[in-house]
C-alpha positions as CSV (number, residue, x, y, z in Angstrom):
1,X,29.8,-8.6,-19.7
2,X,29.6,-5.1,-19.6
3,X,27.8,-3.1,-16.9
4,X,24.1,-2.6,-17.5
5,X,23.3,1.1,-17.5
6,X,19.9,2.1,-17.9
7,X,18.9,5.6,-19.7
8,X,17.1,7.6,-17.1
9,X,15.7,9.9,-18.8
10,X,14.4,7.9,-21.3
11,X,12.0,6.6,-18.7
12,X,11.2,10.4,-17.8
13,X,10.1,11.1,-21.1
14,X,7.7,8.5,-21.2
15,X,3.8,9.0,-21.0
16,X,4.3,6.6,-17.8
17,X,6.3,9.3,-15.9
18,X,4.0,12.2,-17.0
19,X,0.9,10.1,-15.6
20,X,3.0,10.1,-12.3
21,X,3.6,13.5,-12.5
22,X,-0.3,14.2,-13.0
23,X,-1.3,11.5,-10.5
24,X,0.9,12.1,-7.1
25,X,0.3,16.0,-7.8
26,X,4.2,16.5,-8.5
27,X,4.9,20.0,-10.7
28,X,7.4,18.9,-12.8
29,X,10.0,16.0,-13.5
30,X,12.8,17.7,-12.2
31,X,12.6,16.7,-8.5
32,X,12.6,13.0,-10.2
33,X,16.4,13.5,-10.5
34,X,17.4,12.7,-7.3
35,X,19.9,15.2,-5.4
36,X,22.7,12.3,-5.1
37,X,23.4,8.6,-5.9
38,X,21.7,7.1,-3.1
39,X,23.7,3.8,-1.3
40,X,21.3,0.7,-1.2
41,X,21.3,-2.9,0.7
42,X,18.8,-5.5,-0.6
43,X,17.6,-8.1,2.5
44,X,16.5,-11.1,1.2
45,X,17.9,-11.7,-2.6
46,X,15.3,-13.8,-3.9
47,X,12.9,-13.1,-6.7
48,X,10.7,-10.3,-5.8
49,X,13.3,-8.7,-3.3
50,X,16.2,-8.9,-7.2
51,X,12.9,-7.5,-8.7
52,X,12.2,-4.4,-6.8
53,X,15.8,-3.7,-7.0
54,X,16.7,-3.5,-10.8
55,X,13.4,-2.0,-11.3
56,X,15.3,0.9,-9.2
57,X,18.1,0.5,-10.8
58,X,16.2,1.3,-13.8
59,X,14.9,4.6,-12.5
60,X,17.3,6.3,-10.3
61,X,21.2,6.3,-10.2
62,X,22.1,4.1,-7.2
63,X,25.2,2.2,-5.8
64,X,24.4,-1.2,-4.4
65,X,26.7,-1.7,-1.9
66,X,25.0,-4.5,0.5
67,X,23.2,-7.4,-0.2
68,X,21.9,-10.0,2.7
69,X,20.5,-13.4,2.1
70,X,20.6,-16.8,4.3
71,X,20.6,-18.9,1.2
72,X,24.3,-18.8,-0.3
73,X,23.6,-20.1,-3.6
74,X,21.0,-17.3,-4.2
75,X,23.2,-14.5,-2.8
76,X,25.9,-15.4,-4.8
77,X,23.5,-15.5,-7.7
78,X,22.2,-11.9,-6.7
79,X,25.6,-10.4,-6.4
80,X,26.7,-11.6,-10.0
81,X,23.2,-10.1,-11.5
82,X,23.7,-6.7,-9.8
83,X,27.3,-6.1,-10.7
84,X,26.0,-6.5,-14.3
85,X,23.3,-4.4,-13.7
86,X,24.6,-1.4,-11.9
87,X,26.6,1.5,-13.5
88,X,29.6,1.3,-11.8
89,X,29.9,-2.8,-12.4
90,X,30.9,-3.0,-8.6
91,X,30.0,-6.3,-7.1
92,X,27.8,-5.4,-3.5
93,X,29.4,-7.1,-0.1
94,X,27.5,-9.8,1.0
95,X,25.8,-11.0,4.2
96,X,24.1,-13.2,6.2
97,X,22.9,-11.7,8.7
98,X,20.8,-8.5,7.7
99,X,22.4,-7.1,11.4
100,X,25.6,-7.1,10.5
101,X,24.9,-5.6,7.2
102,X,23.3,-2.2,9.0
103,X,25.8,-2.4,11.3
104,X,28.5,-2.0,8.6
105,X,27.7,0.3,6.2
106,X,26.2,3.3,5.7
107,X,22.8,3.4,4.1
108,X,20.4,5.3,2.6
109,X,17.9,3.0,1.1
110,X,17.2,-0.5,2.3
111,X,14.8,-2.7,0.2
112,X,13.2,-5.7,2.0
113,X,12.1,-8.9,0.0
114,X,12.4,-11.1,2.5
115,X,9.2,-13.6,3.7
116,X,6.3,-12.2,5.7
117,X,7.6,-13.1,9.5
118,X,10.5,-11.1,8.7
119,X,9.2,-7.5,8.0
120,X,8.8,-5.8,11.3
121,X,12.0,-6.6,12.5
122,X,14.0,-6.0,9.4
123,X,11.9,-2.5,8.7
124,X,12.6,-1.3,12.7
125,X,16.6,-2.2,12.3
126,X,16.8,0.2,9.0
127,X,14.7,2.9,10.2
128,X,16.9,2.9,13.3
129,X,20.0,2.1,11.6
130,X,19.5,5.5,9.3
131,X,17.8,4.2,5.9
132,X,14.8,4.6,4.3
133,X,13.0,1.6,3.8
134,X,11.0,0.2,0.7
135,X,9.4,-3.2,2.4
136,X,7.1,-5.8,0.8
137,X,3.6,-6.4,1.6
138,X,1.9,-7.4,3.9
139,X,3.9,-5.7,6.4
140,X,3.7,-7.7,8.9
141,X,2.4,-11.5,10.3
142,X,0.7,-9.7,13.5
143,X,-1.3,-6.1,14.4
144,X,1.2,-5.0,16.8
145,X,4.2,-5.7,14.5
146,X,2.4,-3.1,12.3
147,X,1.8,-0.6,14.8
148,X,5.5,-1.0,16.1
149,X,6.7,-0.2,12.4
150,X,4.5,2.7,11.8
151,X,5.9,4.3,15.4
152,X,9.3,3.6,14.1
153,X,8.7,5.3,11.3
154,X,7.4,8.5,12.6
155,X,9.8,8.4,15.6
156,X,12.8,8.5,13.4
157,X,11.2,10.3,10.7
158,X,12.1,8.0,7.8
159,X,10.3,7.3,4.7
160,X,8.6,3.7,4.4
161,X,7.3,3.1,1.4
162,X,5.2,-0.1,0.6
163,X,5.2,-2.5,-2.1
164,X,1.7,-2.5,-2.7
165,X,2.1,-0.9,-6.2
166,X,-1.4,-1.2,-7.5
167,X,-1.3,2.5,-6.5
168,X,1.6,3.5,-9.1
169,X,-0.1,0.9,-11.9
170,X,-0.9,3.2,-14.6
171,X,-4.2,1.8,-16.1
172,X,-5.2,2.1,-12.3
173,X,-4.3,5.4,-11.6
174,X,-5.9,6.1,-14.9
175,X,-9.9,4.6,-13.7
176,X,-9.2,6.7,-10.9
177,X,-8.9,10.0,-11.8
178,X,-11.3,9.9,-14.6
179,X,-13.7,7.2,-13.6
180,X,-13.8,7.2,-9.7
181,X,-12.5,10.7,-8.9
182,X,-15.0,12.0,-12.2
183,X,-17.8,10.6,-10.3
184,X,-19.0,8.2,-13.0
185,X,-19.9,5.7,-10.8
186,X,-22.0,8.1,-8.8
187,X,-22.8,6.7,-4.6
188,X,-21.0,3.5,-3.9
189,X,-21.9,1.2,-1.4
190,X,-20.8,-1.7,-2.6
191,X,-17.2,-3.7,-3.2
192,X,-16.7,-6.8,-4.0
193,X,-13.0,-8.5,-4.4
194,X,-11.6,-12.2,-5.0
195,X,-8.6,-14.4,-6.2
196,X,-9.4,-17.5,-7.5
197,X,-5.9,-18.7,-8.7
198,X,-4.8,-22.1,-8.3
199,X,-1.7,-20.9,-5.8
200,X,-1.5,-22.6,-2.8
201,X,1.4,-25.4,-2.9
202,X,0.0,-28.6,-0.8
203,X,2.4,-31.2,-1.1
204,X,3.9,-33.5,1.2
205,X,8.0,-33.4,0.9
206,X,9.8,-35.4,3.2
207,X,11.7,-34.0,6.0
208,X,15.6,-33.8,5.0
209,X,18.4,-32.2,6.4
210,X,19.4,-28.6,6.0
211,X,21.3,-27.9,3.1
212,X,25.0,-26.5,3.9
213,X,24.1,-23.6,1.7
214,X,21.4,-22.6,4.4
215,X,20.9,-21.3,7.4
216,X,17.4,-22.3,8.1
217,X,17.5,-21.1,11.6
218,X,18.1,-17.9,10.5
219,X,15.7,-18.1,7.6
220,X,13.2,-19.1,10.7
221,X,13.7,-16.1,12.9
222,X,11.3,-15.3,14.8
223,X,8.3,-18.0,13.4
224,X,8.3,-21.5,14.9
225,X,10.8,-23.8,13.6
226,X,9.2,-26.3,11.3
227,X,10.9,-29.5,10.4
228,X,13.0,-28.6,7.4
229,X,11.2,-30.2,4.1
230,X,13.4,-28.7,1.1
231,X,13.8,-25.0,0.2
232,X,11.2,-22.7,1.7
233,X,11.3,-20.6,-1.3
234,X,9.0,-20.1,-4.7
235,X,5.7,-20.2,-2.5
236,X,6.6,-22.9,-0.6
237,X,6.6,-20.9,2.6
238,X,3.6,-19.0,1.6
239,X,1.3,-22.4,2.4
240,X,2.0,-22.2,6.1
241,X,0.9,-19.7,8.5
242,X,3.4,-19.8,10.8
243,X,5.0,-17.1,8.0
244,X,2.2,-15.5,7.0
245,X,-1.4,-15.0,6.7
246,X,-2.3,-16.9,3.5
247,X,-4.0,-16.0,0.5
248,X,-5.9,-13.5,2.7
249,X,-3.0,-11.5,3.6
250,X,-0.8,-12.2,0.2
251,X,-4.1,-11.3,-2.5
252,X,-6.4,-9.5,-0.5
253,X,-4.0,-7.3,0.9
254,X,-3.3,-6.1,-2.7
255,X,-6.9,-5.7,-4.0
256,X,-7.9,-3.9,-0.4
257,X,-5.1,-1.9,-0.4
258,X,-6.4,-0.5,-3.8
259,X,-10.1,-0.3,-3.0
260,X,-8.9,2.1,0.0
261,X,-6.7,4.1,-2.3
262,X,-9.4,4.9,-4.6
263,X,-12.1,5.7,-2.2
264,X,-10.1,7.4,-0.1
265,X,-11.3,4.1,3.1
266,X,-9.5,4.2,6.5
267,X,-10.0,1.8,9.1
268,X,-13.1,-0.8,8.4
269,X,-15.4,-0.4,11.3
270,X,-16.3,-4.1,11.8
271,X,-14.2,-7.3,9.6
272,X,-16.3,-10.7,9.7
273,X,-15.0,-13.9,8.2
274,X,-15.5,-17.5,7.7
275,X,-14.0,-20.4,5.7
276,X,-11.0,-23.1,5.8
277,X,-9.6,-25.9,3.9
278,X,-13.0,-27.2,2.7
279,X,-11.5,-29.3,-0.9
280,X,-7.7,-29.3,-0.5
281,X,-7.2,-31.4,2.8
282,X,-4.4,-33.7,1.2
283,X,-1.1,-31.8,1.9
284,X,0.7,-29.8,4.6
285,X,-0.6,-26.7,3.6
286,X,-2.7,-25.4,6.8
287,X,-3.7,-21.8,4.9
288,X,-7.4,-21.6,4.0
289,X,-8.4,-22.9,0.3
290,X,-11.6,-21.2,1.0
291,X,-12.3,-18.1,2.3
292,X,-14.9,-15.1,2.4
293,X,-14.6,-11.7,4.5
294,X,-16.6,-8.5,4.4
295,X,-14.9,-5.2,6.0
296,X,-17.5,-3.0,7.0
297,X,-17.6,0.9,6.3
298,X,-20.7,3.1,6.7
299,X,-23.2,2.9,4.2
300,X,-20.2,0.6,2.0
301,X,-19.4,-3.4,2.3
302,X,-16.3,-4.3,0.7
303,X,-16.4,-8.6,0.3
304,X,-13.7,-10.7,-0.1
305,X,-13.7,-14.0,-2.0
306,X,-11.6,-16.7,-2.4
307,X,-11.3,-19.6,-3.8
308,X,-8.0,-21.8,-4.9
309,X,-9.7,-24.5,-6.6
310,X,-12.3,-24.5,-9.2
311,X,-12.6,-22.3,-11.7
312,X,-13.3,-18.0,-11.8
313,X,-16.9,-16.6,-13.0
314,X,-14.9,-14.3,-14.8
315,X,-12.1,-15.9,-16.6
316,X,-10.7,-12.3,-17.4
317,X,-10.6,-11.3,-14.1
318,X,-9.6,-14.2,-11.5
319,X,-8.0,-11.7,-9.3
320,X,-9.7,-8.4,-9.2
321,X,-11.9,-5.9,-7.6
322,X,-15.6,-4.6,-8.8
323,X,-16.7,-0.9,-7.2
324,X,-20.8,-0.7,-7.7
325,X,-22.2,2.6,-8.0
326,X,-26.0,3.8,-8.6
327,X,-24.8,4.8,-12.0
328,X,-22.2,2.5,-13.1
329,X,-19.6,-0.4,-12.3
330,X,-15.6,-0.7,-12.2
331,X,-14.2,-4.2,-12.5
332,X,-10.4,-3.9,-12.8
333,X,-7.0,-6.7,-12.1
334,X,-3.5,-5.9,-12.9
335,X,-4.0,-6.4,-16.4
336,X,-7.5,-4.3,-17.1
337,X,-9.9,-2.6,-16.7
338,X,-14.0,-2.1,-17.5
339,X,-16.5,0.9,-16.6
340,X,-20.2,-0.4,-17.6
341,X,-22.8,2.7,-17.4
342,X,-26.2,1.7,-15.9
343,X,-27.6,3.2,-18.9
344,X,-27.3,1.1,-21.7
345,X,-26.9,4.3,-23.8
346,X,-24.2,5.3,-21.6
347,X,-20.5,5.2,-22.9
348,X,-18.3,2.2,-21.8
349,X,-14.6,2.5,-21.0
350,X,-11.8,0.0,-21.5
351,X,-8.3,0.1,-20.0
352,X,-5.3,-2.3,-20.3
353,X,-2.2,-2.8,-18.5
354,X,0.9,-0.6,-19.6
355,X,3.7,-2.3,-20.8
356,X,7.6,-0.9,-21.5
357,X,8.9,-3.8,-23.2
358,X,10.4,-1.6,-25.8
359,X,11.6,0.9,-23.6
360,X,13.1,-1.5,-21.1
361,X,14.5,-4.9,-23.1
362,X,16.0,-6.2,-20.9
363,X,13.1,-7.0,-19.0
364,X,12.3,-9.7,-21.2
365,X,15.3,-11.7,-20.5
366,X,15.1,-11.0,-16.6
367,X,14.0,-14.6,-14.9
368,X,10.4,-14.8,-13.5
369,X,9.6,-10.8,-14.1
370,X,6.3,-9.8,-13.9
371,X,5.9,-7.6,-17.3
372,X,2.9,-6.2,-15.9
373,X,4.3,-5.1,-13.2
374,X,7.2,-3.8,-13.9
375,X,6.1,-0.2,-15.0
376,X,4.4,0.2,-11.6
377,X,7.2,-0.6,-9.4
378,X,8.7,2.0,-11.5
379,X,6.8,4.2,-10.8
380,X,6.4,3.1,-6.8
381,X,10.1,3.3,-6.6
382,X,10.4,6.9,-8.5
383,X,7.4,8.6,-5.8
384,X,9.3,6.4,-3.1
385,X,12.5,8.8,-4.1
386,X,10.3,11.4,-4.7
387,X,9.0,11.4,-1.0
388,X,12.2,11.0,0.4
389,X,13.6,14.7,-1.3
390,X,10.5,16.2,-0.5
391,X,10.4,15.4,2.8
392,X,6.6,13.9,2.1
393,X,4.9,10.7,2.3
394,X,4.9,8.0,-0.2
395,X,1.9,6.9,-2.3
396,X,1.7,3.8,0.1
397,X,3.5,5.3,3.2
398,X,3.6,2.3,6.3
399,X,0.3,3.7,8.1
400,X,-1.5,2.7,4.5
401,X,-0.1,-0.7,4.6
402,X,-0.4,-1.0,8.3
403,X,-3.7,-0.5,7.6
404,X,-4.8,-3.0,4.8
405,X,-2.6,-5.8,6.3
406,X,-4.2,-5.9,10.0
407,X,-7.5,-5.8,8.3
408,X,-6.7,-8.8,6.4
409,X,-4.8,-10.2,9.9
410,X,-8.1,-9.3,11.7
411,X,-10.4,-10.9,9.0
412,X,-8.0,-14.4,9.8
413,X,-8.8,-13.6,13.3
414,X,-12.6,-13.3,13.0
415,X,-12.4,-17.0,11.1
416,X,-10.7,-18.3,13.5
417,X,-12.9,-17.2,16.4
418,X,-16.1,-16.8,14.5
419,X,-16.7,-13.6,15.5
420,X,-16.7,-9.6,14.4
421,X,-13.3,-7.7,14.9
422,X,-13.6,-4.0,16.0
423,X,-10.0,-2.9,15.9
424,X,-9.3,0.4,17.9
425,X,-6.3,1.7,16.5
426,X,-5.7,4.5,19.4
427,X,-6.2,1.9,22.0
428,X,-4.2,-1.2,20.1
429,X,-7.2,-3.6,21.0
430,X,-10.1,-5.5,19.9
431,X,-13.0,-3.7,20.9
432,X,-14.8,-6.0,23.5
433,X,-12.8,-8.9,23.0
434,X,-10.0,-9.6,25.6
435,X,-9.3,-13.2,23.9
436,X,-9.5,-12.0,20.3
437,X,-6.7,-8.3,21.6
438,X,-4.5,-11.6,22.7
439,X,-4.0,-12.7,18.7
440,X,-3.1,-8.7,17.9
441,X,0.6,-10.1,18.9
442,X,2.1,-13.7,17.9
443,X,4.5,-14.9,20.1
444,X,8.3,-14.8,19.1
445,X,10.5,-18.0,19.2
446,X,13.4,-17.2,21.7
447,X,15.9,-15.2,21.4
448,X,14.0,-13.0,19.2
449,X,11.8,-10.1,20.8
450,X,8.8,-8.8,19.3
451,X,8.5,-5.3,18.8
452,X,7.0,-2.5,21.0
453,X,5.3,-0.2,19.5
454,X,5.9,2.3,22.6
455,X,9.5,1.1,22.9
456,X,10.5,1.0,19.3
């Protein structure tokens, strides 16, 4: 097969790029060319990690010289799918262990698409190693991870961009600018957000033994080592919180994220939560099937519901957000988006989801894609460049991130404890609450060392 070479400035020309231009305040497309072909790694070569890597691919003349994954079979698979996808047809060297990779080569951009537990460590280990870093969400499994990566960040000055890319969706940055930003919605005080898809994998696989193909123990890391029950991967992992922080901290994290973007929302001032498995008690899954949170902000509520049974109240918008306003609502997803006036005379606006099919055919034959998605990671990965030869932060920089995940790790925490979480970000606690500070840092399984923020 022939390399895959993607047109550049074919995506340039498109009204995509110009609404990027407009929306992250950038003067003109030129600085979109970047100033040399920049040397990537990918750690963790399964679906969302090969995802965010063709989609830069697409945008921006890279050399893929690394790739690091613990499951053979998939690596190999990677490898084979990036030599046909990247100019020069060169196949990447392959690893492992992610360690070894930084250790031997020379990077300037490392993607991470690895599982949840994995982040902090993974994100420190580029920064220090010399890369720039594009890293999944949520960040991080615990608060202090978070604050570790941020310090790392800032400490040696690299950019870490965030693959919340809600911000970069078009449609979204759209309702923004001339909905939110044009003050059609006049005061808002209230937010409410949910996901009620049916995603959370309960089943109950025997234990096995580990595939040769595997190394679960490094897959494992730093979580607790949980009898080995077939491959972790395709949301299997996802159902257990010893890797993550459920649906809360896989959906929320998203809709939140966004919320805060477009209301320009730091840190909530209080985070209460309650809920459980209430209807899906059969399986091994011990991530809450049920679950309500509300992060607090003066004069504003922002609610949380979710659900993953049942059905949604609004079948065209199971996973969403809804910004109230004295004169008007938003509701938007991925996919849409509506403004309803409070006047009934008033004019109402209707956005969908962008798509590039035409522009980018091979996304139709790519396995699993998200064709939603796919022009916003474009556009993520084009400001994440962007940033980097500017020398400014990314649309969803690390502190951002940091942000939305601990408040969705602190809304776990206040379920679990039944009680308010104040987090102090100077002081790295929870504000009167010695035993609820304790959960701000899970405990690493040996030999593994969690990170210090002050010693990163």
């Amino acid at each position: 097969m022939e390399p895959f070479n993607i047109n550049r400035r074919r995506f340039l020309q498109s009204s995509t790029a110009s609404l990027a231009v407009s929306a992250f305040g950038l003067p003109n497309l030129d600085l979109f060319y970047p100033a040399k072909n920049y040397r990537v790694a990918l750690i963790g070569a399964g679906w969302y990690g090969k995802s965010d890597l063709f989609r830069l691919i697409q945008v921006s003349p890279v050399e893929v010289v690394a790739l690091c994954d613990v499951d053979k079979n998939m690596l190999d698979g990677a490898a084979k799918l990036v030599s046909q996808r990247q100019k020069s047809g060169k196949t990447p060297k392959l690893y492992g262990d992610y360690r070894k990779l930084l250790a031997e080569n020379e990077l300037d951009l490392v993607l991470i698409g690895t599982p949840d537990h994995w982040h902090a460590l993974q994100t420190i280990d580029a920064v220090k190693a010399g890369a720039h870093v594009y890293v999944q969400k949520p960040i991080s499994v615990d608060v202090i991870e978070g604050e570790a990566m941020v310090a790392a960040a800032r400490k040696y000055n690299k950019v870490v961009q965030v693959g919340t890319q809600r911000k970069s969706t078009p449609h979204l940055i759209d309702a923004k600018k001339n909905i939110v930003d044009a003050g059609l919605l006049g005061k808002i005080s209230h937010v409410e957000m949910c996901c009620y898809i049916h995603m959370r994998n309960n089943g109950n696989p025997p234990v096995e033994p580990v595939p040769s193909f595997l190394d679960y123990e490094m897959w494992t890391g730093p979580a607790p080592l949980r009898p080995y029950d077939g491959l972790p991967h395709l949301r299997w992992w996802r159902t257990f919180m010893e890797y993550g922080n459920g649906i809360m901290g896989d959906m929320c994290v998203h809709m939140f994220d966004t919320v805060r973007w477009m209301l320009k929302l730091g840190w909530p001032k209080k985070i209460t939560s309650a809920g459980g498995i209430f209807v899906q008690k059969g399986g091994k899954s011990n991530i809450a099937d049920t679950q309500t949170a509300i992060f607090e902000y003066d004069e504003l509520h922002c609610v949380w519901q979710q659900r993953s049974w049942g059905n949604s109240d609004n079948p065209d918008y199971p996973w969403s957000f809804t910004l109230y306003g004295e004169k008007g609502m938003l509701i938007a997803s991925t996919m849409r988006c509506d403004f309803i006036p409070v006047d009934p005379k008033g004019q109402k606006i209707h956005l969908d989801v962008v798509y590039e099919k035409e522009k980018y055919p091979e996304d139709l034959t790519e396995e699993r894609i998200e064709l939603n998605a796919a022009p916003a990671t474009r556009l993520h990965m084009l400001d994440f460049i962007a940033a980097i030869e500017n020398k400014t932060r990314p649309v969803a920089d690390i502190e951002e991130g940091h942000i939305s995940t601990a408040s969705c790790i602190l809304a776990n925490h206040a379920m679990e404890t039944g009680r308010a979480m104040r987090y102090d970000p100077v002081k790295r606690i929870v504000k009167d609450d010695a035993e609820a500070t304790k959960l701000l840092q899970r405990p690493y399984r040996k030999p593994w060392i969690h990170p210090d923020p002050l010693k990163v």
